[in-house]
C-alpha positions in Angstrom: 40.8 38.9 -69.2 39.6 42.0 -71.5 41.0 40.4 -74.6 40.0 37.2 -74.0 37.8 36.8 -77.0 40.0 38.0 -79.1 42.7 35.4 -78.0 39.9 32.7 -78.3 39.7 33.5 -81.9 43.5 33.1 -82.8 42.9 30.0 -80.7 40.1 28.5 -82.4 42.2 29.4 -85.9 45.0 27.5 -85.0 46.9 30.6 -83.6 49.4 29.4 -80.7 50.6 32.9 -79.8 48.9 35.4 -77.7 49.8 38.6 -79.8 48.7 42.5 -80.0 46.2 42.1 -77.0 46.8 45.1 -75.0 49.7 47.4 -73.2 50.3 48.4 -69.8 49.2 45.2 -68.4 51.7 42.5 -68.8 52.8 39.0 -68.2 55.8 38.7 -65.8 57.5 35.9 -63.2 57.1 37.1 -60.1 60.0 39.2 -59.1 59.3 40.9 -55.6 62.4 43.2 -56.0 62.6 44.1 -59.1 59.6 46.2 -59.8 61.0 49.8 -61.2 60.1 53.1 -60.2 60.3 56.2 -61.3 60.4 58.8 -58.5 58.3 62.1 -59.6 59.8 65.2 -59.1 59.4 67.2 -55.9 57.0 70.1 -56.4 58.9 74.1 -56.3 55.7 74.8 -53.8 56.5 72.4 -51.4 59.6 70.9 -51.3 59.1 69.3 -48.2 55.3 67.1 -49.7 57.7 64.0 -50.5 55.6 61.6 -52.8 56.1 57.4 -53.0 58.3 56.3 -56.1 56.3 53.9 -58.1 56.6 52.1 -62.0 55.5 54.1 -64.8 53.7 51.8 -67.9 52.1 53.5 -70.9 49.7 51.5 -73.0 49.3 51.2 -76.8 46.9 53.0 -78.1 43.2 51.7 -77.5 41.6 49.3 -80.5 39.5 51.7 -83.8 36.8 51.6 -83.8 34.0 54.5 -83.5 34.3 57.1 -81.3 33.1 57.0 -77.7 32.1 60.1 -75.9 34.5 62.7 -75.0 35.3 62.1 -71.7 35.6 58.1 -72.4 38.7 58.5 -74.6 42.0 57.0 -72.9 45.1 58.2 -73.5 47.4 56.6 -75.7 51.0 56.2 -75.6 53.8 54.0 -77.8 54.8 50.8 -76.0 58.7 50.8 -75.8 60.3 47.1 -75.9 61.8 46.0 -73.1 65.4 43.4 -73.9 66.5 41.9 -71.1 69.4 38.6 -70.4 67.5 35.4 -69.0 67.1 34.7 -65.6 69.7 32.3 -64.8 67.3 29.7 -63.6 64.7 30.0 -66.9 63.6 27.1 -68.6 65.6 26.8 -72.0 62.9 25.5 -74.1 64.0 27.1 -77.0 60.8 29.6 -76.9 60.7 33.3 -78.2 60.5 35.9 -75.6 57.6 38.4 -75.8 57.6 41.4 -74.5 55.4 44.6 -74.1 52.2 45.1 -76.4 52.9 41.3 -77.9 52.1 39.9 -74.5 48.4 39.3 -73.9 46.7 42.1 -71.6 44.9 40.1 -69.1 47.5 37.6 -68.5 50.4 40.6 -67.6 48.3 42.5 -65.5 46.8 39.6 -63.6 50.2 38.3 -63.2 51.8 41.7 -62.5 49.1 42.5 -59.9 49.7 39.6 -58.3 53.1 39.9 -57.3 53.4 44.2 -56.9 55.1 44.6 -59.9 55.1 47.4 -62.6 53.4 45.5 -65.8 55.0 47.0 -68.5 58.5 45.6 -67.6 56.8 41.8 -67.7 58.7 39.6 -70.2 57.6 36.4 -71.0 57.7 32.8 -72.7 54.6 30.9 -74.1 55.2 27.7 -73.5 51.9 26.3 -74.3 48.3 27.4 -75.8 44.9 25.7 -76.2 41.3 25.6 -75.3 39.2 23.4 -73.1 35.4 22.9 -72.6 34.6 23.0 -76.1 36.1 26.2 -76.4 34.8 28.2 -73.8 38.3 28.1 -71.7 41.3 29.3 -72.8 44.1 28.3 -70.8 47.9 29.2 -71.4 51.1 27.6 -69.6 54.3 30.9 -69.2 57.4 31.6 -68.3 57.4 35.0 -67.1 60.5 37.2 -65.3 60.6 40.6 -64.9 64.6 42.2 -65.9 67.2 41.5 -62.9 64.5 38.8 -61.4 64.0 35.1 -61.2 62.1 33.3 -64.1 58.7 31.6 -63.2 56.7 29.6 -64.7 52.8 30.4 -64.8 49.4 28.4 -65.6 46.4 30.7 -66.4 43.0 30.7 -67.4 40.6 32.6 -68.6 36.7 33.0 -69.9 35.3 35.1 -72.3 34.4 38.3 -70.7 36.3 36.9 -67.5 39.8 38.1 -66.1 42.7 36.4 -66.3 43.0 33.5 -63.0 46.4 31.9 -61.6 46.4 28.7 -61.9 49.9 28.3 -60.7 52.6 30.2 -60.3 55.7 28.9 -59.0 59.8 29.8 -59.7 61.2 28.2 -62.3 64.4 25.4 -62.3 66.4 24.8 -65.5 66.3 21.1 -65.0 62.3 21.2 -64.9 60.7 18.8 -67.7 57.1 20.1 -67.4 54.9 22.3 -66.3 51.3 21.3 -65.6 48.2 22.5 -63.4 44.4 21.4 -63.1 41.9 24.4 -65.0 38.3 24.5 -64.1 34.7 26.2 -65.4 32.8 23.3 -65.9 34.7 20.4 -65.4 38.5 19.9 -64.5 41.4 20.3 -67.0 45.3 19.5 -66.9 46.9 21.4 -68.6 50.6 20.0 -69.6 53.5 22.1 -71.7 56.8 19.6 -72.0 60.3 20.3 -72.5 61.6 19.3 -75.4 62.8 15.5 -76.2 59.2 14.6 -74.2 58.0 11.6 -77.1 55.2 10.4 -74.3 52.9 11.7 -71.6 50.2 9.0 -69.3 48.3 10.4 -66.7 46.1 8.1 -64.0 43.7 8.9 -61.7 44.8 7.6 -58.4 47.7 4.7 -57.0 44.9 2.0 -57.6 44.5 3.4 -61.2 46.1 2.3 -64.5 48.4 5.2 -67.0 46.5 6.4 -69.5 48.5 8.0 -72.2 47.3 11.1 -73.9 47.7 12.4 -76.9 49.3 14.8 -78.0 48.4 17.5 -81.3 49.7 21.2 -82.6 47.7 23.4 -80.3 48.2 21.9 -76.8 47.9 19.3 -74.3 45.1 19.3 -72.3 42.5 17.0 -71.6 39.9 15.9 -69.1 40.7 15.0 -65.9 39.1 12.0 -63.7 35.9 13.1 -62.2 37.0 11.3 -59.3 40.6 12.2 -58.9 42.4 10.2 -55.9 45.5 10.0 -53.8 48.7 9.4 -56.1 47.1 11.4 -58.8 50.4 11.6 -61.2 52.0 12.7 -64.9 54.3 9.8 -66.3 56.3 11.6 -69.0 58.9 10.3 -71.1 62.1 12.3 -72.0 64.7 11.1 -73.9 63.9 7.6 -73.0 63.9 8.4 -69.6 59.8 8.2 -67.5 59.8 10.0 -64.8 56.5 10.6 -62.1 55.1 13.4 -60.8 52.2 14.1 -59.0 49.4 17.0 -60.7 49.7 20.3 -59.2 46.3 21.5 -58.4 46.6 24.9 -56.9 48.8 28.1 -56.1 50.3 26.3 -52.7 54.0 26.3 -54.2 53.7 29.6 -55.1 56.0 32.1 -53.9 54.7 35.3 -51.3 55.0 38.5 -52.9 56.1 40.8 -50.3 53.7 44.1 -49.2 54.7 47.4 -49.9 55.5 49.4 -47.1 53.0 52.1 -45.7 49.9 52.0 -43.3 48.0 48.9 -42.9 45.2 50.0 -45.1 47.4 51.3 -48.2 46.2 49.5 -51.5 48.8 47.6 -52.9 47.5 47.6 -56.0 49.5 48.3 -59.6 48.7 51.6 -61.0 46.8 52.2 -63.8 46.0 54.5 -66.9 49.4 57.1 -67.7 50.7 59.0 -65.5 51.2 61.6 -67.6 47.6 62.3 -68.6 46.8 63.4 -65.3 48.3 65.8 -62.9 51.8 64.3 -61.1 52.2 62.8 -58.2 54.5 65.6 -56.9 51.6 68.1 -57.6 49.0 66.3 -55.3 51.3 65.3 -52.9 52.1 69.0 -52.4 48.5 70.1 -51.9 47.6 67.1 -49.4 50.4 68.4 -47.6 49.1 71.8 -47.6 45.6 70.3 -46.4 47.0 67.8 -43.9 49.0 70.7 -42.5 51.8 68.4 -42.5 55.8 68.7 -43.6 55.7 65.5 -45.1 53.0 63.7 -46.8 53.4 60.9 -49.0 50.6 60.0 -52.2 50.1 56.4 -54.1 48.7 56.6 -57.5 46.1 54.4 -58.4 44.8 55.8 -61.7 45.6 58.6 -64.1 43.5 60.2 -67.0 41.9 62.7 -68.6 38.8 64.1 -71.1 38.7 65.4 -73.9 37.3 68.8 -72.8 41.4 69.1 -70.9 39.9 67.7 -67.3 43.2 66.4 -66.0 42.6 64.1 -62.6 45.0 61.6 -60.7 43.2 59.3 -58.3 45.0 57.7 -55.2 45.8 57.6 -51.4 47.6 60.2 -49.3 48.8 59.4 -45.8 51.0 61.5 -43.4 53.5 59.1 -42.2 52.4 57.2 -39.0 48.7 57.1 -40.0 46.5 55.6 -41.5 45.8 56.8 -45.6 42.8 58.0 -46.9 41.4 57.9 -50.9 42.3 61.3 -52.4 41.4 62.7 -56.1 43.3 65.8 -57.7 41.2 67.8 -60.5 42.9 70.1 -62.7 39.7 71.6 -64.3 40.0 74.4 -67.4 38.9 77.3 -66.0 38.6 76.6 -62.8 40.9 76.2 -60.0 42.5 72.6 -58.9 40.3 70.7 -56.7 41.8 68.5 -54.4 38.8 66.0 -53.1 39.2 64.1 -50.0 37.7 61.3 -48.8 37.5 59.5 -44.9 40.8 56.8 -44.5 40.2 54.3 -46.8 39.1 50.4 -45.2 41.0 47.7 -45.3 40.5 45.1 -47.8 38.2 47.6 -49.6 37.4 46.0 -53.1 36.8 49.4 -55.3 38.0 53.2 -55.0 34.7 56.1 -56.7 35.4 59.4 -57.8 32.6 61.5 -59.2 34.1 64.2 -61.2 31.5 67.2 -61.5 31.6 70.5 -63.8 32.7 68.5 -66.9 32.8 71.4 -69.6 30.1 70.7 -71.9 28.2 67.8 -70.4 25.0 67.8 -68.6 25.9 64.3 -66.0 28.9 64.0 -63.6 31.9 61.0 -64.4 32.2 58.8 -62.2 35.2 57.1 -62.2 35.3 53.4 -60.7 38.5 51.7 -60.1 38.0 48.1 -59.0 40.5 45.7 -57.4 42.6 43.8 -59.8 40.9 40.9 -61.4 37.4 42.2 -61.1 35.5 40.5 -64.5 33.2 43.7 -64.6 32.0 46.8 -63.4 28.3 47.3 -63.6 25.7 49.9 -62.5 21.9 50.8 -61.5 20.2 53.6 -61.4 17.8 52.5 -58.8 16.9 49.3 -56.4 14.1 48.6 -58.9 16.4 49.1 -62.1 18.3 46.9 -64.4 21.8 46.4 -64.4 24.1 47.8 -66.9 27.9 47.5 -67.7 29.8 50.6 -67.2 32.0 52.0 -69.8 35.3 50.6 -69.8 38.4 50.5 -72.2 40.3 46.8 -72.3 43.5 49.3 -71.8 42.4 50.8 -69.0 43.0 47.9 -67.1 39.1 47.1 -65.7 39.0 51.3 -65.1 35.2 51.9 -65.5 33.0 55.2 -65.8 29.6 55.9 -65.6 27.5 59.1 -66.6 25.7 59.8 -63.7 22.7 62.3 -63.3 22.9 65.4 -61.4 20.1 64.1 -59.8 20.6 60.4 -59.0 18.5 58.4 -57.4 19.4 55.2 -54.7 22.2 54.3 -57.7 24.6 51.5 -56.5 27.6 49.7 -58.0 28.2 46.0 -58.5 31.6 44.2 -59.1 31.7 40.6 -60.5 35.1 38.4 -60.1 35.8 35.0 -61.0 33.4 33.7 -64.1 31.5 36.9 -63.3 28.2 35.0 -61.9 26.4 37.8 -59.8 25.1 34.8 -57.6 28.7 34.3 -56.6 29.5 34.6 -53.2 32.2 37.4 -54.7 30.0 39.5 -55.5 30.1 42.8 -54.3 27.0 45.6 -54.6 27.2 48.8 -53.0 25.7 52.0 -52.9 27.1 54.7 -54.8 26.5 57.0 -52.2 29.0 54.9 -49.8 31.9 53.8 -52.4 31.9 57.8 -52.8 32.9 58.0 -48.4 34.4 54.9 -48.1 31.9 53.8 -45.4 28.6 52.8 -44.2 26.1 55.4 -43.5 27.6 57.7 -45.5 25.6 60.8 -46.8 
């Protein structure tokens, strides 16, 4: 997650809440149906251009710190608390709620990402905290729900300089006594957070194996688990003088299906990012599409919002004429100059980033270009050649992985690379592509 180091700090003093971390990403249970939206206003022009509703999130403002060029600043905006009744079927653990800016960056976006939901209306329970393999994984246990939804209860972890990961995710029962999952870099974890009146916890290895008990401290309970892990693998926990068994939970297969939003087969459902009202509306570039496509209705998805310094206002996102298939579109309000409404070929399925290159910045020498990455990429990076090193691109932690790259009028054979997981470029994740092609959306594109 972007803020991860910062969280492993608090960690490593003792800290057992994930606090000031970032904005428009947030934690929340998975709530298929409850995502808000805020439909944009249909443009005078064109009444008939009839753009998707979709959640609107602004993030606090990005961290001090010096200046980065112009065209890197991202907007800022006030969080605005969220207060919301519990879910009827949350834990009642007797935990604070935190909501909005107080809930830790990577964990609400990875979490509203994963279940289609709009981030900034994530509320959420820590129920537990700590750090595993000597310190270089930071793993958190949650109850998360989003205002009018069900209550779930989350395990993630994280790296440094590594996204948020579901561990599990899984709706929440009142009666539930614990919450556990297995955490991985190195070696395996469990990762255990206990209702209250728990006085014991034993864990074994297998049918054939004997309890172990574990202890437990302040910051957490998580330990090692057996290196050879076998059938009957089980928590004994004691609660108010009553044991009871369960077996570990070791991956996302109890998790609940978030449902796909409706539109063509090759729409990105993925949460939109930066503010929406940095860049021009949703209304605006649905009504020039229309007046492109030649078409009475059109309908636009955003995907990202911003703007420069200089007053360059762009949105990028997909436009699709109902009954086909969407393509990646980018709307430029430029000063001086006219809108530019910039068109790529449809966009492929299961594409993993979306490239803009924004051209004519007033008063810089290079063109932007603007990367947005699937959600839970770990980093954007980016070469000036086949024979050149790789560099990070520019990114803000509250742009939610959002990078940008100043790119030569001139560029050679540049390509992009995007690292997931514990961002190792040898993984089989990896992805490197041309520039040239994530601009066209295709191989063997100019």
């Amino acid at each position: 997650m972007k803020s991860t180091r910062l969280i492993l700090i608090g960690a490593l003093a003792g800290t057992v809440l994930l606090t000031g971390c970032g904005q428009e990403a947030a934690l929340r249970p998975a709530a298929s149906d409850a995502a808000g939206s805020s439909p944009s206003a249909a443009p005078s022009s064109a009444p008939s251009a009839v753009p998707t509703s979709e959640p609107t999130s602004e993030p606090a403002a990005p961290p001090t710190g010096p200046s980065p060029a112009a065209h890197r600043h991202p907007p800022t905006a006030a969080g605005t608390k969220q207060t919301a009744s519990r879910p009827t079927n949350a834990l009642d653990w007797d935990k604070p709620a935190i909501v909005d800016e107080d809930l830790d960056h990577g964990v609400r976006f990875a979490w509203a990402a994963a279940h289609k939901v709009d981030p900034s209306r994530v509320v959420g329970e820590q129920l537990q905290l700590g750090l595993a393999d000597g310190g270089e994984l930071l793993v958190g246990v949650y109850q998360l729900w989003v205002p009018g939804g069900q209550a779930h209860v989350v395990v993630v972890q994280s790296e440094p300089r590594g996204e948020a990961v579901l561990v599990r995710d899984t709706v929440a029962r009142p009666e539930l006594g614990h919450v556990d999952g297995v955490v991985s870099r190195r070696a395996a974890f469990v990762v255990v957070a206990t209702a209250p009146g728990t006085s014991r916890v034993e864990y074994r290895a297998g049918e054939a194996a004997g309890w172990k008990v574990i202890d437990q401290d302040s910051s957490g309970l998580i330990f090692a688990r057996s290196a050879t892990p076998a059938a009957g693998e089980a928590l004994r926990l004691t609660r108010n003088g009553r044991a009871t068994v369960s077996p570990v939970s070791k991956s996302l297969r109890d998790r609940t299906p978030a449902p796909r939003a409706a539109g063509p087969s090759n729409l990105l459902d993925w949460p939109a990012r930066g503010i929406e009202s940095t860049g021009p509306s949703v209304s605006t570039v649905a009504a020039a599409y229309a007046a492109a496509a030649k078409a009475p209705e059109v309908k636009v998805r955003r995907l990202f919002s911003g703007n420069t310094d200089a007053g360059l206002r762009y949105l990028i996102g997909q436009a699709w004429v109902p009954g086909k298939s969407a393509v990646t579109v980018a709307y430029v309000e430029n000063p001086g100059r006219e809108p530019e409404l910039k068109i790529q070929p449809a966009t492929p399925e299961g594409v993993r980033l979306v490239a803009v290159l924004l051209t004519d910045q007033p008063g810089n020498t290079t063109d932007l270009l603007v990367v947005v990455p699937e959600p839970r990429t770990t980093q954007v990076s980016y070469r000036t050649s086949r024979t050149a090193p790789w560099k990070p691109a520019f990114t803000y932690s509250t742009l939610d992985g959002v990078a940008f790259v100043d790119r030569a009028k001139d560029p050679g054979e540049d390509a992009l690379r995007l690292l997931t997981g514990n961002g190792d470029p040898a993984a089989g994740s990896t992805l490197v592509l041309p520039v040239s092609q994530a601009l066209c959306n295709g191989a063997g594109c100019p």
